[in-house]
VEXDREN-2710 file (C-alpha; in Angstrom, 1 decimal):
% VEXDREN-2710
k/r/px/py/pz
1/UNK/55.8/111.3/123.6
2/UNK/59.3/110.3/122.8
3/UNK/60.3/111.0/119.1
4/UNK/62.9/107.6/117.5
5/UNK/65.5/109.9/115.4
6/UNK/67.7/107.4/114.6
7/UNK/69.3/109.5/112.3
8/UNK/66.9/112.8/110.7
9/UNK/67.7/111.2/107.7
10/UNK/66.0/107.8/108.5
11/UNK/63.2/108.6/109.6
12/UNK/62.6/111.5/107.8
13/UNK/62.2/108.7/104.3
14/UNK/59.1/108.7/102.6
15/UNK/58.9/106.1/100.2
16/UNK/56.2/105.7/97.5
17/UNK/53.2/103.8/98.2
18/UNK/53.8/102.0/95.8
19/UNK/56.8/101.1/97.1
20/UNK/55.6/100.1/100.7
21/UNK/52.8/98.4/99.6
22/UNK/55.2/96.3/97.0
23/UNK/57.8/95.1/99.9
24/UNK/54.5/94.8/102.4
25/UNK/52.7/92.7/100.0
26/UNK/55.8/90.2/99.4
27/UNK/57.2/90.4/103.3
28/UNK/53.9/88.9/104.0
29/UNK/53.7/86.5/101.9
30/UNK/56.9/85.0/103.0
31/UNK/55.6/85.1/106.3
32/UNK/52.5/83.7/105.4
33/UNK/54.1/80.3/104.8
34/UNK/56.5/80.8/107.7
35/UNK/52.9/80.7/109.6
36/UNK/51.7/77.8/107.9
37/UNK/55.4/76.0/108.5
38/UNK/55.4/76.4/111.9
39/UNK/51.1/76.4/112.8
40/UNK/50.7/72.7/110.9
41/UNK/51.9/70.6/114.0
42/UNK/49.1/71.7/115.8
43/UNK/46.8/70.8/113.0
44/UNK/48.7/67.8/112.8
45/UNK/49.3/66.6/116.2
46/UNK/45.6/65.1/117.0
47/UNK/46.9/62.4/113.9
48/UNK/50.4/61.9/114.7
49/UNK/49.1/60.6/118.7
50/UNK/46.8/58.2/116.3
51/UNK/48.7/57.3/114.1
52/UNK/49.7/52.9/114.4
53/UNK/52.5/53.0/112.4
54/UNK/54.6/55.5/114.9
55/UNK/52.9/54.9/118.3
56/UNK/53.9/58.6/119.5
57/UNK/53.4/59.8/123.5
58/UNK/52.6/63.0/124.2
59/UNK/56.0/63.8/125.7
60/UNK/57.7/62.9/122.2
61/UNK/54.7/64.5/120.1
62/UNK/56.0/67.6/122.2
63/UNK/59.5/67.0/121.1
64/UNK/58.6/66.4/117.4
65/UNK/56.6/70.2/117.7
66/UNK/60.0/71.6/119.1
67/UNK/62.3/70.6/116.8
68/UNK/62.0/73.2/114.4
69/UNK/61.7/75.4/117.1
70/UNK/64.8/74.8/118.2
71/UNK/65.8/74.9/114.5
72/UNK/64.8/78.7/114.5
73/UNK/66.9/79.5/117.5
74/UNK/70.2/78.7/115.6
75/UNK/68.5/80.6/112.0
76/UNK/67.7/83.7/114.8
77/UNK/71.1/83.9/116.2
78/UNK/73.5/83.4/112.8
79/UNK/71.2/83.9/110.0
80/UNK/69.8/87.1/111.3
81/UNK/73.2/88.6/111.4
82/UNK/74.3/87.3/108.3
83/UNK/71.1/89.7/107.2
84/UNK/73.4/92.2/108.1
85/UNK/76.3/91.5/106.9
86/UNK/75.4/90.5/103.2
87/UNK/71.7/92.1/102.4
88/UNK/68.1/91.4/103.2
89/UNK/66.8/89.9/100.0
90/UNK/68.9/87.3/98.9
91/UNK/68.8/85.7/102.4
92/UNK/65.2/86.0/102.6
93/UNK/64.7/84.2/99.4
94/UNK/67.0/81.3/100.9
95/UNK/65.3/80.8/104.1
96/UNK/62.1/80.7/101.9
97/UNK/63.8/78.1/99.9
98/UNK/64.9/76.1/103.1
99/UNK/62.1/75.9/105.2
100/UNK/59.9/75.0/101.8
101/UNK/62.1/72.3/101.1
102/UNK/61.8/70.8/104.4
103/UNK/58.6/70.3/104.6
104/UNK/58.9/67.5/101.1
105/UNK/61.5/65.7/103.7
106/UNK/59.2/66.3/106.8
107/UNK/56.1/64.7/104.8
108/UNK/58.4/61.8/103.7
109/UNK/59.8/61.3/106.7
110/UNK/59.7/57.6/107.8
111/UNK/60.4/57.9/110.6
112/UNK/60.3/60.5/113.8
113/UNK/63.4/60.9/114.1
114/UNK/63.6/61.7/110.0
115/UNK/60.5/64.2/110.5
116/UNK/62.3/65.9/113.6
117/UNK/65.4/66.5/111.6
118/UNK/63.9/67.7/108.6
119/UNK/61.7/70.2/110.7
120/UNK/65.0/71.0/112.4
121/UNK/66.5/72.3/109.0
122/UNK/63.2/73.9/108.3
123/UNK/63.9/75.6/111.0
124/UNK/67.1/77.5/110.3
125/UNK/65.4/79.2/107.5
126/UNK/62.3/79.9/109.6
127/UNK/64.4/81.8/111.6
128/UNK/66.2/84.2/109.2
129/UNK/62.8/85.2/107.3
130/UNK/60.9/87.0/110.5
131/UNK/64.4/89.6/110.9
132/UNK/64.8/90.1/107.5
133/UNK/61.3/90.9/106.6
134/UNK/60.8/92.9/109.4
135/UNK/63.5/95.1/108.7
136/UNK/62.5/95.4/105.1
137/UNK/58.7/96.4/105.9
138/UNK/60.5/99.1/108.5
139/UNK/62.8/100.5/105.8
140/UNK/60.4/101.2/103.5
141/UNK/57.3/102.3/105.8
142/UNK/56.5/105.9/106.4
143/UNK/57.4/106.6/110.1
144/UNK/53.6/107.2/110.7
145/UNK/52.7/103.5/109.3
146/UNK/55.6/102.0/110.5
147/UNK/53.7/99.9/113.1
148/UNK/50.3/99.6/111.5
149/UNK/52.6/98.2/108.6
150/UNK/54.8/95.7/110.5
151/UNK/51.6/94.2/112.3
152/UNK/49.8/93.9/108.5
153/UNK/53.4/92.1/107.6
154/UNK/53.4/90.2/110.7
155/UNK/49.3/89.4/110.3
156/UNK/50.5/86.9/107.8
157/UNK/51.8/84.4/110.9
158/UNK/48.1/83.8/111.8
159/UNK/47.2/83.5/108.1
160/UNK/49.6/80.6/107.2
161/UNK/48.7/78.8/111.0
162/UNK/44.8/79.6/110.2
163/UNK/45.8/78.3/106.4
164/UNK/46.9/75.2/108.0
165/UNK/44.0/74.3/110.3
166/UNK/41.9/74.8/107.5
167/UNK/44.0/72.1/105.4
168/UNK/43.8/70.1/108.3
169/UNK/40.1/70.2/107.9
170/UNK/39.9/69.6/104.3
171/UNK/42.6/67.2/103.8
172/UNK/43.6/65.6/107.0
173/UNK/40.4/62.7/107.0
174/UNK/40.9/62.0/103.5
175/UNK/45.0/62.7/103.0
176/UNK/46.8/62.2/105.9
177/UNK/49.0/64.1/107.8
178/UNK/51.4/63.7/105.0
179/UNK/49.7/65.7/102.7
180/UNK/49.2/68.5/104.7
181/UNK/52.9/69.1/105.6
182/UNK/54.0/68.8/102.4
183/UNK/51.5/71.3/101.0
184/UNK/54.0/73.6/103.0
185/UNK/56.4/73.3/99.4
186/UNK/54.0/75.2/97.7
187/UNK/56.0/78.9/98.5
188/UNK/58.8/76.8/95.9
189/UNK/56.4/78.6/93.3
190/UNK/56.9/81.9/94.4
191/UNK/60.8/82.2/94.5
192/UNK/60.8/83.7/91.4
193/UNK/58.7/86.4/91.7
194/UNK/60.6/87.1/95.5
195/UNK/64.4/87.4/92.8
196/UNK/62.2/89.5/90.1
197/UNK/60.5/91.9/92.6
198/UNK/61.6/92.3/96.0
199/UNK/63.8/95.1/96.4
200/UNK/66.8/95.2/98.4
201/UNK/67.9/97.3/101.6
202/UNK/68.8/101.0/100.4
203/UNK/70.3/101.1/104.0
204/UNK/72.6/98.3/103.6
205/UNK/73.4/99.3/100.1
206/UNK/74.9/102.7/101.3
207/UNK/76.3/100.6/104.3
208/UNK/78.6/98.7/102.1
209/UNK/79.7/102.0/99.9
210/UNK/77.4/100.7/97.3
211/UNK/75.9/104.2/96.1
212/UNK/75.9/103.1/92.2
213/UNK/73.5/100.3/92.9
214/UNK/71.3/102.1/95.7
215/UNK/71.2/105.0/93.1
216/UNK/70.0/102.9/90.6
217/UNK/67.6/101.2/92.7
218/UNK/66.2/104.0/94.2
219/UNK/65.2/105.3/90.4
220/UNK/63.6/102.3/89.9
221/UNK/61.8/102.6/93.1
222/UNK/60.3/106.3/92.0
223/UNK/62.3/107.5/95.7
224/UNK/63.4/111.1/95.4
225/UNK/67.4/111.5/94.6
226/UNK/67.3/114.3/97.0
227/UNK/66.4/111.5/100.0
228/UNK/68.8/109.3/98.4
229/UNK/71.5/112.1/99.0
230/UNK/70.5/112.4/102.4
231/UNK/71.2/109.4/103.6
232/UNK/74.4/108.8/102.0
233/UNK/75.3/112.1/103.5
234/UNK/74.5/110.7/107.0
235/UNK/74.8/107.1/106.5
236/UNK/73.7/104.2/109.4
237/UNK/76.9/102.7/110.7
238/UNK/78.5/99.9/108.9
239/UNK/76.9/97.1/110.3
240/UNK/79.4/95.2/111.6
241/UNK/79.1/92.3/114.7
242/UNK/80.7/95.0/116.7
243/UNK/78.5/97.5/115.7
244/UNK/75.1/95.2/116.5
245/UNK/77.0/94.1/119.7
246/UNK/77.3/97.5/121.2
247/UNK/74.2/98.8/119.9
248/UNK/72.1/95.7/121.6
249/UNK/74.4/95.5/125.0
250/UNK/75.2/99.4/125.2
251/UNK/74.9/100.2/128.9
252/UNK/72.0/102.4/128.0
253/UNK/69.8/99.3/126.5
254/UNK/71.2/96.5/128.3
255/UNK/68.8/96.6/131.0
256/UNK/65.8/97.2/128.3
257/UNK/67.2/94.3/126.2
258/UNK/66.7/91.8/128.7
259/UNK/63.1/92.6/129.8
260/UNK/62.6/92.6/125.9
261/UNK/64.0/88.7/125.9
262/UNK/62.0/87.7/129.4
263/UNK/58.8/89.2/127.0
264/UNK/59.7/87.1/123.9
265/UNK/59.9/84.5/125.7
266/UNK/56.8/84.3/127.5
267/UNK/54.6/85.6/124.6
268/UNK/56.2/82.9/122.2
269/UNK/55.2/80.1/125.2
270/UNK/51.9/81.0/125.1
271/UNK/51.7/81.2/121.3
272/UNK/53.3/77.6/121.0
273/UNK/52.1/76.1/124.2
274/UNK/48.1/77.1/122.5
275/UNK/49.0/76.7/118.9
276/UNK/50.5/73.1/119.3
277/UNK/48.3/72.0/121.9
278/UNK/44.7/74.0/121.7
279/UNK/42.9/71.5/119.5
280/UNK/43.9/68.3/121.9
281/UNK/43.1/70.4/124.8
282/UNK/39.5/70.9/123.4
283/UNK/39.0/67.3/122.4
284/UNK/39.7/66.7/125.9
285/UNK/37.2/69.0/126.6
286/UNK/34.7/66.8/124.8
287/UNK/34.8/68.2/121.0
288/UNK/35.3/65.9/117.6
289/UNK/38.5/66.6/116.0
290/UNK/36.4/69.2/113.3
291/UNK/35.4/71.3/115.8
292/UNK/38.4/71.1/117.8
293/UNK/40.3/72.6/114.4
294/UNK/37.8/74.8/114.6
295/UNK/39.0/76.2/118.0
296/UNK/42.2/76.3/116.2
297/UNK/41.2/78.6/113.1
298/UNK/39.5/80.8/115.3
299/UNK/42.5/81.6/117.7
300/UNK/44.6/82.3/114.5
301/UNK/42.0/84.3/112.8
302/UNK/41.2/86.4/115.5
303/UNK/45.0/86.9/116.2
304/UNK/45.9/88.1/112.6
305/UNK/43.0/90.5/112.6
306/UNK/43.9/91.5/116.4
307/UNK/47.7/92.2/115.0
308/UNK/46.3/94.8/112.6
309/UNK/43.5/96.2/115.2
310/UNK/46.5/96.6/118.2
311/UNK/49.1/97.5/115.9
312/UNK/46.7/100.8/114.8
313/UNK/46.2/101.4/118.7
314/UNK/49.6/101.4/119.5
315/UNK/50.3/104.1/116.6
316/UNK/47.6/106.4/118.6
317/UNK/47.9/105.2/122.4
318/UNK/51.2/104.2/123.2
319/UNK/52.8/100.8/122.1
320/UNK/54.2/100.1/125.4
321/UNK/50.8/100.3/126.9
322/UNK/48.8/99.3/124.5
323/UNK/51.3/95.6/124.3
324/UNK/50.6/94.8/127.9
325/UNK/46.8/95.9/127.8
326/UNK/46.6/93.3/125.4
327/UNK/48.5/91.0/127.2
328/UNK/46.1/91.3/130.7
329/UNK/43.1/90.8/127.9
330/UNK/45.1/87.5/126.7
331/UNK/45.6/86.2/130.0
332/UNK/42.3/86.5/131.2
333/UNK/40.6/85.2/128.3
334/UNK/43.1/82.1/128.6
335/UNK/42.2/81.2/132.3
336/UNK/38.8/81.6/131.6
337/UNK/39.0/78.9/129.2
338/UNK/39.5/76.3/132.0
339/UNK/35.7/77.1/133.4
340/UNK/33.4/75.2/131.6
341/UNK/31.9/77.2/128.9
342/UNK/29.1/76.9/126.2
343/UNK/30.0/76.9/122.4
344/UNK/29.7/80.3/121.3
345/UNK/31.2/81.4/125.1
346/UNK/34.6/79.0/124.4
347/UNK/34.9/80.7/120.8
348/UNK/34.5/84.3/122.2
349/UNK/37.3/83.4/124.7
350/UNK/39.5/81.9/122.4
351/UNK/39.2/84.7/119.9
352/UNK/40.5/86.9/122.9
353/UNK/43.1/84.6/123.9
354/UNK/44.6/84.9/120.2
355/UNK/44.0/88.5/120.4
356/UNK/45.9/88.9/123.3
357/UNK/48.7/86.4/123.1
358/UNK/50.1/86.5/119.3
359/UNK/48.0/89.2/118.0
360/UNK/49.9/91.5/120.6
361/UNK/53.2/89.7/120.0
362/UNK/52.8/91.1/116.5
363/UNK/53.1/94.4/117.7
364/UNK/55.9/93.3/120.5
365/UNK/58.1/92.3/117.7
366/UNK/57.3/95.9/115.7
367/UNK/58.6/97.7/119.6
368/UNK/61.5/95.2/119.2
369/UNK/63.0/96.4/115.9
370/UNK/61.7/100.0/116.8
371/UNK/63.8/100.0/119.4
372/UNK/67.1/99.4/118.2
373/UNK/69.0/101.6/115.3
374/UNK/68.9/100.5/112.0
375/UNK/72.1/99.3/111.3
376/UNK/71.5/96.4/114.3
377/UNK/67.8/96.6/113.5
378/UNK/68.1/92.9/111.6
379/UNK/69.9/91.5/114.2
380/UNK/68.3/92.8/117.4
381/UNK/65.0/91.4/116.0
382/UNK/66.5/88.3/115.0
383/UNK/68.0/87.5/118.4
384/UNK/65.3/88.5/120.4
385/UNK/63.0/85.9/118.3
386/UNK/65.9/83.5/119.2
387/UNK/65.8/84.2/122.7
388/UNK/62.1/83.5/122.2
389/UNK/62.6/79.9/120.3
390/UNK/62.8/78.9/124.3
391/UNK/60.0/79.9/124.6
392/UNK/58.4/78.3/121.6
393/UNK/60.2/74.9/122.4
394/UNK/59.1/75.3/126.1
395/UNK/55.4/75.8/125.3
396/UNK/55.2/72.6/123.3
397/UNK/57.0/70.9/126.0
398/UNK/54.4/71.9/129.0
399/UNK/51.4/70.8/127.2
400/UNK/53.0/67.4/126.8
401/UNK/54.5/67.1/130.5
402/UNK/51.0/68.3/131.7
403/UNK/49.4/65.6/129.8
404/UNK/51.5/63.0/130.6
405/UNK/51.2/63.2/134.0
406/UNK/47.5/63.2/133.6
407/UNK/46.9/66.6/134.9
408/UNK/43.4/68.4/133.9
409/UNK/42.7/69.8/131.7
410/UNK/42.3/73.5/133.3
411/UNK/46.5/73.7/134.5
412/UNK/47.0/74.3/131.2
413/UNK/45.4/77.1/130.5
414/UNK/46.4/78.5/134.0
415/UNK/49.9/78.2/132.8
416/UNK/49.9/80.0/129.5
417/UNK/47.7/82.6/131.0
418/UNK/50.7/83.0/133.7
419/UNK/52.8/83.4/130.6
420/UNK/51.2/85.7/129.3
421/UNK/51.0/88.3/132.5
422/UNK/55.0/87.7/132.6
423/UNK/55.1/89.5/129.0
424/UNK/53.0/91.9/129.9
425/UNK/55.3/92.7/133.0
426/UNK/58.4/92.7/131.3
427/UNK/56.9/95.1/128.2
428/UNK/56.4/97.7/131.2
429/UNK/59.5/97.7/132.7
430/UNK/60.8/99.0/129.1
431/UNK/61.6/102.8/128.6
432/UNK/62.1/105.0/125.5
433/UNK/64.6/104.3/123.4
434/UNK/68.3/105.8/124.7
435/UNK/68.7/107.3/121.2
436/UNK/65.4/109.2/121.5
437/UNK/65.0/113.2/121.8
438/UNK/62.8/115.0/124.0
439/UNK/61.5/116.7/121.4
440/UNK/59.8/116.1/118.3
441/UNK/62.1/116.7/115.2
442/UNK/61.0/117.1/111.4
443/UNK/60.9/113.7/110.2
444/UNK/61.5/111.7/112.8
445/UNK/58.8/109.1/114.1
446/UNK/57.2/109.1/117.2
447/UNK/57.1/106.0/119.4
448/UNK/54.8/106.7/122.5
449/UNK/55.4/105.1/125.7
END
């Protein structure tokens, strides 16, 4: 058992519940309509091949999915590290604001290329909230909760996609496509509550020399002055570009780094690959478009309560092992699906394959920020889910190339599930953090391997 101290001081921070449950409750929200953002071209993409106005091919249905994808790399890359630099709330609200906005222009759009670009802003913000809420739900967990609380947070991916499937069932015969992007706005609503409630970083607070205002805060908060003095006394490192660079690419996590990016990128292929593809792939497979959404809301269900399950696992087995145990699960369940199955058989296996492919990647994102300090703890999270965007524009991209060259239906599944097995590879060739003791000290939170 390696312990993380990333400073005694860190990890040592007990916050109220109140507290945690207050930034939990919000982070996932936001993430909540991240989910539903980025999880309604699947719902959507059945329509947009019949729609007769546009006339869309797979291949450039596949590049419509990835544009806001490729959106979220650039938002990863710059906005996570603008997280940094100027605070965690404010830049969370505005990504909220962004992507929300989008989705008015992408449901307008008249044409694709209109759609694309308005999914491609989307994406910016899309790729600021996942960093910024993560580290958020990290500051202001308990060390013994920190995973079990980052996969609740993260949970709320599944909810928005599953939200969206659902309003694609509702609304998507009697509405149109339209309708259902642009019921992605509706997170315009909550802004306000996000400025009124949602605290920001004590870390980057005392980062900047801002005691006054974390003191303050931390009162309103009901967090002990004592643990406020702590961590002024032995504050994170000013959280610099230079700082995040030499925390990320230090010679001791370099190595560790990359076979965290190779995961990210696999997982998200998988995650992209099904969640844009899974309900054409089972109309192929001889369902009606309900059913087929079906197939849809049960891989995001399953994943969001497979987050939570797997993220409590790790916190008692191991997250290392417990990650790519749940990635061999994944990638069996998704090859299976490419033997012809009954009903109830296909929605067992595609419960498992969202278990195993972005429930687990839930987690993987919690052993991402984990494994960093805190001061590059927004950033390091934020790259790797740019790193990822790859895979997340790749995925897309393979379900269309497949189907436009006509290939069964069964090479698809094969190929996520090969995905998936890369992940779980690359999660064990990681070690304990270089910052870690051997030994348990008071306070600090242990991260099993």
């Amino acid at each position: 058992m390696a312990a993380l101290s990333d400073s005694a001081a860190s990890h040592a921070f007990h916050p109220p519940a109140r507290t945690t449950y207050l930034v939990l409750i919000l982070c996932f929200l936001t993430i909540v309509a991240e989910g539903y953002d980025i999880g309604v071209m699947g719902t959507i993409v059945p329509s947009l091949l019949a729609d007769t106005n546009w006339k869309l091919t797979p291949i450039e249905v596949g590049a419509m999915g990835s544009a806001a994808l490729f959106g979220t790399l650039i938002g990863s890359y710059f906005i996570s590290v603008v997280s940094d630099l100027v605070g965690r709330k404010l830049l969370l609200i505005g990504c909220v604001t962004l992507f929300s906005l989008s989705m008015i222009g992408a449901g307008c759009a008249p044409t694709p290329f209109v759609f694309s670009a308005a999914r491609f802003i989307g994406g910016l913000g899309l790729g600021g909230v996942i960093s910024a809420a993560a580290a958020l739900t990290i500051e202001f967990s308990p060390p013994e909760k920190r995973n079990l609380n980052f996969a609740l947070m993260y949970s709320g991916y599944s909810i928005g996609a599953l939200l969206s499937a659902v309003m694609g069932m509702a609304f998507l015969g009697s509405h149109g496509w339209r309708f259902v992007v642009a019921l992605g706005a509706a997170p315009l609503l909550a802004v306000p509550f996000l400025f009124y409630m949602l605290p920001e970083s004590l870390d980057f607070l005392i980062a900047r020399g801002r005691h006054a205002k974390a003191a303050a805060l931390a009162r309103k908060l009901g967090i002990a002055a004592v643990e406020l003095e702590q961590r002024v006394k032995d504050p994170l490192p000013k959280p610099t570009v230079g700082a995040v660079f030499r925390e990320v690419f230090s010679k001791q996590n370099v190595l560790a780094t990359i076979s965290l990016w190779v995961a990210q990128v696999a997982a998200v292929m998988v995650i992209y690959g099904l969640g844009t593809w899974l309900p054409q792939l089972m109309r192929k497979m001889g369902y009606d478009l309900g059913p087929s959404l079906s197939f849809l809301a049960v891989f995001m269900l399953s994943s969001a309560l497979g987050g939570i399950l797997i993220g409590r696992i790790s916190d008692f087995l191991g997250t290392r092992k417990t990650i790519v145990g749940g990635y061999v699960v994944g990638a069996i369940a998704i090859s299976s699906l490419a033997i012809k199955s009954g009903l109830i058989m296909n929605y067992v296996l595609v419960a498992l394959a969202g278990f195993g492919s972005i429930g687990v990647a839930m987690v993987q994102l919690g052993y991402i920020a984990n494994y960093y300090r805190a001061h590059a703890r927004a950033s390091a999270t934020g790259w790797a889910v740019g790193v990822g965007r790859f895979g997340a524009m790749s995925g897309p991209m393979v379900g269309a190339y497949l189907a436009s060259q006509g290939a069964d239906v069964q090479w698809n599944f094969y190929a996520f599930a090969g995905s998936a097995l890369v992940a779980a590879a690359a999660i064990a060739l990681t070690r304990s953090p270089h910052w870690s003791s051997p030994s348990m000290t008071p306070g600090a939170v242990s991260l099993k391997s």
